[in-house]
C-alpha positions as CSV (number, residue, x, y, z in Angstrom):
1,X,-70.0,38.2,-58.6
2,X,-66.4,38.1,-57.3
3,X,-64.7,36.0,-55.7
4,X,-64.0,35.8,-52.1
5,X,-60.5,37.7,-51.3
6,X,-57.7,35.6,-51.2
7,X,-59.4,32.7,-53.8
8,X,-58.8,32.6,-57.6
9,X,-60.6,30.9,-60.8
10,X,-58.0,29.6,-63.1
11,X,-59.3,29.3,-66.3
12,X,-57.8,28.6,-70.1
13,X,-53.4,28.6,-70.8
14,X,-52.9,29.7,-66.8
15,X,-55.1,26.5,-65.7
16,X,-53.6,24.6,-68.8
17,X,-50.1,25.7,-66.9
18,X,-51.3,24.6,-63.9
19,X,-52.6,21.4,-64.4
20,X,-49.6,20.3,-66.8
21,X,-47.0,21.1,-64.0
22,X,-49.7,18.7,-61.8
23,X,-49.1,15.8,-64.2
24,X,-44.9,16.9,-64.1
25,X,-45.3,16.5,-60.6
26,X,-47.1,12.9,-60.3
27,X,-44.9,11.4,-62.9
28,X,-42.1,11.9,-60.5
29,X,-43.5,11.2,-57.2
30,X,-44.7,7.9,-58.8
31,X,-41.2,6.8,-60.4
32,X,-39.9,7.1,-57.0
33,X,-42.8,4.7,-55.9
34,X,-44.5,7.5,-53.7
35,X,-48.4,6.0,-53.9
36,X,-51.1,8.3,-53.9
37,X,-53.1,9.8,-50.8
38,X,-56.2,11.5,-50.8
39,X,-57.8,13.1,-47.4
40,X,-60.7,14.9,-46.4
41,X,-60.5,18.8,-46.5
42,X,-62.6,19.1,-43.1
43,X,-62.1,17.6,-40.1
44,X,-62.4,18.1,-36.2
45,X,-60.8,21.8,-35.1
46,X,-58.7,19.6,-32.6
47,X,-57.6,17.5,-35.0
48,X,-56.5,20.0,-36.8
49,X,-54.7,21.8,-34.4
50,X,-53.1,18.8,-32.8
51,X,-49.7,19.0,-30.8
52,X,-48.9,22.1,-32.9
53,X,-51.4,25.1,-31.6
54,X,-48.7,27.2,-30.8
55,X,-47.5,27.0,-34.9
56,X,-48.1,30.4,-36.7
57,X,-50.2,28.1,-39.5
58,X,-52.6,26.2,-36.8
59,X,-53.1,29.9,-35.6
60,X,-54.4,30.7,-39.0
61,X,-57.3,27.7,-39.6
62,X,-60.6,28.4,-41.0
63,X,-63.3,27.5,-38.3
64,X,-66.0,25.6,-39.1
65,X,-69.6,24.5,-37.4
66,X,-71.9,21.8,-38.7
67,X,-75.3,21.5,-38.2
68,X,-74.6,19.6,-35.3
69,X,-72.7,22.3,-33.1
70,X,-69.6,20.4,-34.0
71,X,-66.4,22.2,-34.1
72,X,-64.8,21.8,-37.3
73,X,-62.1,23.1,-39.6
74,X,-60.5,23.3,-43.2
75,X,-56.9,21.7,-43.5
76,X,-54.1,24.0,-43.5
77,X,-51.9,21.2,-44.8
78,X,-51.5,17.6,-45.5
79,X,-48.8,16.4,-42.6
80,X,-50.9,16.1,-40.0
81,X,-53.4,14.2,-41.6
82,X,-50.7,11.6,-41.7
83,X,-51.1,10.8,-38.3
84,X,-54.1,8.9,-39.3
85,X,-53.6,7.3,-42.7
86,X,-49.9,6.1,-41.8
87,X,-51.6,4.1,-39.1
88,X,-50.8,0.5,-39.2
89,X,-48.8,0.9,-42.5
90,X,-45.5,-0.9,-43.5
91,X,-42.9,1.0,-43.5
92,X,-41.4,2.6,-45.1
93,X,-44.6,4.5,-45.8
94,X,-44.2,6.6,-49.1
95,X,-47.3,8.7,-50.0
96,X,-47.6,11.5,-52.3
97,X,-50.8,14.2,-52.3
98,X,-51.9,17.2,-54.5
99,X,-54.9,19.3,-53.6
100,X,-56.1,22.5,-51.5
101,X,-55.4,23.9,-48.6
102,X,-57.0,26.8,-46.0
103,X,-55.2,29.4,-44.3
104,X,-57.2,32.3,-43.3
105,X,-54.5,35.1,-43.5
106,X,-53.8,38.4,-44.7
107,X,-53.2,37.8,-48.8
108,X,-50.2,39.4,-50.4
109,X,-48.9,39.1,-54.0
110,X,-47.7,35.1,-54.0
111,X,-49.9,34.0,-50.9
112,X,-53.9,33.1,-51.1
113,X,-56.0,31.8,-48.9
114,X,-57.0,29.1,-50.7
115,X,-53.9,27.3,-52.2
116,X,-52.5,23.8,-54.1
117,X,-50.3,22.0,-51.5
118,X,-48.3,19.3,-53.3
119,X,-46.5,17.0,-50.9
120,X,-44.1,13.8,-50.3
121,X,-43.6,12.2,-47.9
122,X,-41.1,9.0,-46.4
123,X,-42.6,7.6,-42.9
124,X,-39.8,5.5,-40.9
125,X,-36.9,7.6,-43.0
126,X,-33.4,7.9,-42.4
127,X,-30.5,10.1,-44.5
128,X,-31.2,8.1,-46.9
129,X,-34.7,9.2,-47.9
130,X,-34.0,12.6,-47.4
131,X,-31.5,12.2,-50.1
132,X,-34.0,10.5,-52.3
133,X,-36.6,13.5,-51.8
134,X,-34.2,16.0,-52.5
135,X,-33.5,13.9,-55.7
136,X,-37.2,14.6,-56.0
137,X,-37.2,18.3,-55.8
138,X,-34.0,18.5,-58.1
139,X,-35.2,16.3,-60.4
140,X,-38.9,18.1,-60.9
141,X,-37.3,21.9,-61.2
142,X,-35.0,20.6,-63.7
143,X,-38.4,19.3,-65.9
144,X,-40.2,22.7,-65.4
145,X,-37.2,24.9,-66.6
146,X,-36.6,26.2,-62.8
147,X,-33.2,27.1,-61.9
148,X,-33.0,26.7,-58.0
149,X,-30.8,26.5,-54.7
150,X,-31.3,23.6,-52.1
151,X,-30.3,24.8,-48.9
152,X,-30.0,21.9,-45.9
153,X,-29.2,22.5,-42.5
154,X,-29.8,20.3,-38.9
155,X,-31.7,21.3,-36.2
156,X,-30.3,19.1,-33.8
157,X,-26.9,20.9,-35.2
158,X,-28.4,24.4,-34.3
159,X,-29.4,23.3,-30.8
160,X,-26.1,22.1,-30.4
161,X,-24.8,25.3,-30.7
162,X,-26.7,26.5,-28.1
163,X,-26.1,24.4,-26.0
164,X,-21.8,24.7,-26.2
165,X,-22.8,28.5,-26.0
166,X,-24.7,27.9,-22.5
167,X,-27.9,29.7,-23.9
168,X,-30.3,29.5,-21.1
169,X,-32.9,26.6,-22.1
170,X,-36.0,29.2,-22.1
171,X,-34.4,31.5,-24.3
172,X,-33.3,28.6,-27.2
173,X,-36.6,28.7,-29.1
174,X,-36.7,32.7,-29.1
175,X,-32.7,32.5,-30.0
176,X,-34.0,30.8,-33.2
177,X,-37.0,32.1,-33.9
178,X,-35.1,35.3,-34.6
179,X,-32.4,33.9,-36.4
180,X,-35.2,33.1,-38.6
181,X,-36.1,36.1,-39.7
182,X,-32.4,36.9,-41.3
183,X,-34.4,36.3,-45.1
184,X,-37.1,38.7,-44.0
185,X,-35.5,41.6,-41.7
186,X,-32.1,43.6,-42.1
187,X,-29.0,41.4,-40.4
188,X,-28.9,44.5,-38.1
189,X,-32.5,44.3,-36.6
190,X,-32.2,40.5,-36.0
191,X,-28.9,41.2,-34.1
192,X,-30.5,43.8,-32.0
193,X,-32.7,41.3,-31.6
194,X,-30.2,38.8,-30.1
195,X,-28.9,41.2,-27.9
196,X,-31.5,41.8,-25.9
197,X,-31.3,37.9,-25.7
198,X,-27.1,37.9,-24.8
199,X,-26.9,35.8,-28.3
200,X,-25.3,37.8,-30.4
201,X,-22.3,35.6,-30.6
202,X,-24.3,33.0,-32.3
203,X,-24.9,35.2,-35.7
204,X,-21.0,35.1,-35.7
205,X,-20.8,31.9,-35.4
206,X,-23.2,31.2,-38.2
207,X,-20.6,33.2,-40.7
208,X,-18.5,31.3,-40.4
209,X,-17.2,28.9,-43.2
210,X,-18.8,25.1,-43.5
211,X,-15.2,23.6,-42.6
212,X,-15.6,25.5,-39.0
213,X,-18.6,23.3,-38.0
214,X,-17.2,20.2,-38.8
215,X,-16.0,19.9,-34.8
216,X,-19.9,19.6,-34.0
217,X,-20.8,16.4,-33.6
218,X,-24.5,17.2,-35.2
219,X,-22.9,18.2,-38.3
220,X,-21.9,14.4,-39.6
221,X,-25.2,14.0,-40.4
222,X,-25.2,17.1,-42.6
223,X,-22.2,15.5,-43.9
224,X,-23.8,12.2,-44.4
225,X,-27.0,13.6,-46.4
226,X,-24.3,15.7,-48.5
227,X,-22.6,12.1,-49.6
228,X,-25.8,10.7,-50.5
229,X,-27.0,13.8,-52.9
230,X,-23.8,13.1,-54.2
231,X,-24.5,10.0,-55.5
232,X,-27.8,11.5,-56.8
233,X,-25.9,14.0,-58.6
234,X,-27.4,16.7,-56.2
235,X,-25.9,20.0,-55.4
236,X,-27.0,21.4,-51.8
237,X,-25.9,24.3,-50.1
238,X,-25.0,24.2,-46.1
239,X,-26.8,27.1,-44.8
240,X,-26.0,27.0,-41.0
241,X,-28.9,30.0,-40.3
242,X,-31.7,27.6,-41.6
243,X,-34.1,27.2,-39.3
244,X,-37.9,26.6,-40.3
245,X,-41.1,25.2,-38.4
246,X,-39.7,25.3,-34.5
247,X,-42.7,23.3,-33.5
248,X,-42.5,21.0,-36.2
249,X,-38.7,19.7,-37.1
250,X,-36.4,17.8,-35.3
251,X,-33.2,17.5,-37.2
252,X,-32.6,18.0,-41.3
253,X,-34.4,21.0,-42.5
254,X,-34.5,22.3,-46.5
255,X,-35.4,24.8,-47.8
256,X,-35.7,25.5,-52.1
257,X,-35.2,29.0,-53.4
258,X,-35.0,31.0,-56.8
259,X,-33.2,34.3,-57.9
260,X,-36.7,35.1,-59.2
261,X,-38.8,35.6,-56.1
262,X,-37.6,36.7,-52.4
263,X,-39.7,33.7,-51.4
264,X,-39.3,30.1,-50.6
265,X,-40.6,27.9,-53.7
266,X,-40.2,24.9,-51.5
267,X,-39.7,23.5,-48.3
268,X,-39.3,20.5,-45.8
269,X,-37.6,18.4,-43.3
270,X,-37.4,15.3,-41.1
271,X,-39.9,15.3,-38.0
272,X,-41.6,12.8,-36.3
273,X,-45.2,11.5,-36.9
274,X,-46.1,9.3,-33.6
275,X,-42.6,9.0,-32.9
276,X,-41.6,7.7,-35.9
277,X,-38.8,9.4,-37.7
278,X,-40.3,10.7,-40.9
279,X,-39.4,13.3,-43.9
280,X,-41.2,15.3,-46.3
281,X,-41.2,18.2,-48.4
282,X,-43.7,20.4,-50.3
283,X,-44.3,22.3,-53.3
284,X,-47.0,25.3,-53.3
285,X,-48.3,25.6,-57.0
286,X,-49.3,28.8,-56.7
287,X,-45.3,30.2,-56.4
288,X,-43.7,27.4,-58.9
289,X,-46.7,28.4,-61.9
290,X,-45.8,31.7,-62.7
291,X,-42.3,30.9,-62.6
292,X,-42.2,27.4,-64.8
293,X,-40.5,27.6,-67.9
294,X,-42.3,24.2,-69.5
295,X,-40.8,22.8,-72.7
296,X,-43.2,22.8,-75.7
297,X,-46.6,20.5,-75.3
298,X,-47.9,18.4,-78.0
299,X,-49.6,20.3,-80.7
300,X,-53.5,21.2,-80.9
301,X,-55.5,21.7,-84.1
302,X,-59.5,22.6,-84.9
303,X,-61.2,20.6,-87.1
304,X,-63.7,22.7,-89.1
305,X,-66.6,21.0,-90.4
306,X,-68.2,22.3,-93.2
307,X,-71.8,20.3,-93.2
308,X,-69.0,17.1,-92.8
309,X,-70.0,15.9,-89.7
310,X,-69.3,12.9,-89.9
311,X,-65.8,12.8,-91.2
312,X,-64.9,15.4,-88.9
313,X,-65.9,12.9,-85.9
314,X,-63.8,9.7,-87.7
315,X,-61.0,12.4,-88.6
316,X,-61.0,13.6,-84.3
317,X,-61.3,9.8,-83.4
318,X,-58.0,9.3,-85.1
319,X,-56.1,12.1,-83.9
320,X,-57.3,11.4,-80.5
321,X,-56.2,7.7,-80.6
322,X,-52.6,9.0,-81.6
323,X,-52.6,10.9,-78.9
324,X,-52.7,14.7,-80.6
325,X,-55.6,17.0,-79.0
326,X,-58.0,18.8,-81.2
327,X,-61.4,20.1,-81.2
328,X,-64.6,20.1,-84.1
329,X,-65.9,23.5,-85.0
330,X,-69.5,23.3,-86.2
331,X,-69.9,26.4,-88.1
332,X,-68.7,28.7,-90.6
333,X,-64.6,28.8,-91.7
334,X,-64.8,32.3,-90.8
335,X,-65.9,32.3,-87.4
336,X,-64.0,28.5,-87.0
337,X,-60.8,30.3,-87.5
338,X,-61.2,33.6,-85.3
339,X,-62.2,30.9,-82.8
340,X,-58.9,29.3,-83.5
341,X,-56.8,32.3,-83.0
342,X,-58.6,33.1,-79.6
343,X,-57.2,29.9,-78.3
344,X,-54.0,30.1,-80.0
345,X,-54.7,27.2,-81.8
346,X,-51.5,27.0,-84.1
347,X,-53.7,24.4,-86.6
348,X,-57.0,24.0,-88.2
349,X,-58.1,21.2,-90.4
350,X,-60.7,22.9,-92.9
351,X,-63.3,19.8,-94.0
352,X,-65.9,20.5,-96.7
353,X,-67.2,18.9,-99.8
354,X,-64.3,19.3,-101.9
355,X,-62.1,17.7,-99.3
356,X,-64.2,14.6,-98.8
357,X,-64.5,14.3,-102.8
358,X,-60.4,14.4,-102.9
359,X,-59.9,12.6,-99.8
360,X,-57.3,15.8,-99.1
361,X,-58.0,18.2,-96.2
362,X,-57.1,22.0,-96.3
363,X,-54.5,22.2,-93.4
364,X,-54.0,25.8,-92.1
365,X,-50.7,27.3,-90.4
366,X,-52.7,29.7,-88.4
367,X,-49.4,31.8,-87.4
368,X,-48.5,32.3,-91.5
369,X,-52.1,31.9,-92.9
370,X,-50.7,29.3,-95.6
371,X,-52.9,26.4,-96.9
372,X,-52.0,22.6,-98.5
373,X,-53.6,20.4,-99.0
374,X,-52.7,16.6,-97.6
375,X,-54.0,13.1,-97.3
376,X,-55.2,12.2,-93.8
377,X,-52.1,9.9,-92.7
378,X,-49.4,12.6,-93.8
379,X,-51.8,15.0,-91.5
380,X,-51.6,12.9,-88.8
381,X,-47.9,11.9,-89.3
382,X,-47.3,15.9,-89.7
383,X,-49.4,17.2,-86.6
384,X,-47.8,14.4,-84.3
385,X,-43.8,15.5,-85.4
386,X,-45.0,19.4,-85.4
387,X,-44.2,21.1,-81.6
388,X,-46.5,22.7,-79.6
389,X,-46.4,26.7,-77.9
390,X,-44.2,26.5,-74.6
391,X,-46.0,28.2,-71.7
């Protein structure tokens, strides 16, 4: 049977992929003393929707109904969940969570319905936190071989501009919601666009060089967050035409990108959760996996046993406690070592009578085909120094 449209199985090196970039990913959120999260995938449709039915994602929810008639729905995404379990918390509030989200939309090449949402974010922030999660994002594409570019901009800066432009007030959100669209539609469309709006001024004044906004008086924070990545050794990129979420940000907005895909790999911003000043970003597995260029893992072997059952078990126990993965093969060398090549395991470890007599196992370079035989510490010593395939 096949699988719904729009959700995957990930099985073997692409889950292997997957779940390694997972472990990447907590390592760093928990360095930066983010603490773990984890929330329930269903919950009340107006819940769900919240403040934000108006937001192209709410409009997309799965809808649910229980047994009990009650209206019910699959998250779309972690933030609003926050609302609830930043409740009563000190703050700063740091929380990190990885795990699936709904949207029930049409499904192109990098978008499912079903996908991995993996998200940080600072309640009761100020420039300062957004500094520290864009040392975050930096900090994570660097470990999973991803060249990228931050782009920052400020909302409140944008509406500022608007505002010295006299843009009537019912227009603004349109203004910007076309603005928007100068990554997906020709700069030509999008000023057409504007016109029929009387805006058209404002995509000139987005060309123009960073130095020119410096007489808004929303741009010092943009300034501000740019001296704080300094210290963090953080290039970002002013992008004055950054807009994002309308019903969802209220002053910084990022936004992560790669020469590799026309997509975002990334994205976040400062908003408010019950008032509270608050910023987050997040990463969608699903666009960073095929992308990743991880450094080499820690190297696998198969143990064959060869009616040596029992020092194949003590032999795994001891390259498991040292940390180096393997797996016993009950059956013949033959079928042990097609096995082995199927999974691209680069070692095995051949155990039979003779080996036990000698107290030397038959190592196997499965890539050159070339045997030795060696005692069980040099194995051990030899597998734990040897390096793993890179994904």
């Amino acid at each position: 049977m096949e699988s719904v449209k729009g959700f995957k199985d990930y099985t073997g090196e692409e889950a292997t992929k997957r779940a390694e970039i997972m472990k990447i990913l907590m390592d760093v959120f928990e360095r930066y003393n983010f603490e773990p999260a984890e929330t329930p995938v269903v919950e009340y449709e107006e819940f769900v929707k919240g403040e934000n039915s108006s937001d192209e994602a709410v409009s997309d929810i799965f809808k649910l109904e229980d047994k009990g008639s009650r209206k019910l729905a699959l998250r779309y995404e972690f933030t609003f969940q926050l609302k609830r379990i930043a409740k009563g918390k000190k703050l700063p509030y740091k929380r990190y969570q990885i795990g699936p989200v709904f949207r029930d939309e049409p499904v192109t090449g990098n978008r499912f319905r079903q996908f991995i949402q993996c998200d940080i974010d600072t309640i009761g922030s100020t420039v300062k936190d957004e500094a520290e999660v864009l040392a975050v994002v930096n900090e994570i594409f660097k470990k999973i071989g991803i060249k990228t570019i931050i782009n920052i901009n400020s909302r409140k800066l944008l509406n500022e501009i608007l505002e010295k432009e006299k843009m009537p007030e019912k227009n603004k959100n349109q203004i910007l919601r076309e603005i928007d669209k100068l990554d997906k539609l020709p700069e030509n469309e999008v000023k057409n666009n504007l016109k029929k709006l009387k805006a058209e001024k404002i995509l000139d004044i987005l060309r123009n060089k960073e130095a020119f906004f410096e007489k808004y008086e929303s741009y010092s924070e943009i300034k501000k967050l740019k001296k704080y990545c300094r210290y963090y050794n953080i290039k970002v990129n002013f992008q004055p035409s950054l807009v994002r979420g309308l019903s969802y940000y209220t002053k910084t907005v990022f936004e992560v990108k790669t020469e590799k895909i026309k997509e975002t790999i990334c994205g976040g911003g400062t908003y408010l959760i019950e008032g509270i000043e608050s910023t987050g970003i997040s990463f969608g597995l699903d666009r960073i996996e095929p992308l990743a260029n991880l450094k080499q893992k820690k190297q696998t072997c198969l143990i064959v046993s060869i009616n040596q059952d029992e020092k194949a078990i003590s032999l795994s126990n001891w390259l498991r406690k040292d940390n180096i993965p393997c797996t016993i093969f009950y059956n013949k060398v033959s079928k042990a070592l097609e096995f082995a090549n199927s999974k691209k395991i680069p070692y095995a470890v051949i155990i039979g009578e003779k080996e036990v007599k000698s107290k030397k196992y038959t190592l196997r370079d499965m890539k050159t085909g070339k045997e030795e035989k060696i005692v069980e510490r040099k194995l051990v010593n030899k597998l734990s120094q040897c390096k793993g395939i890179a994904y």
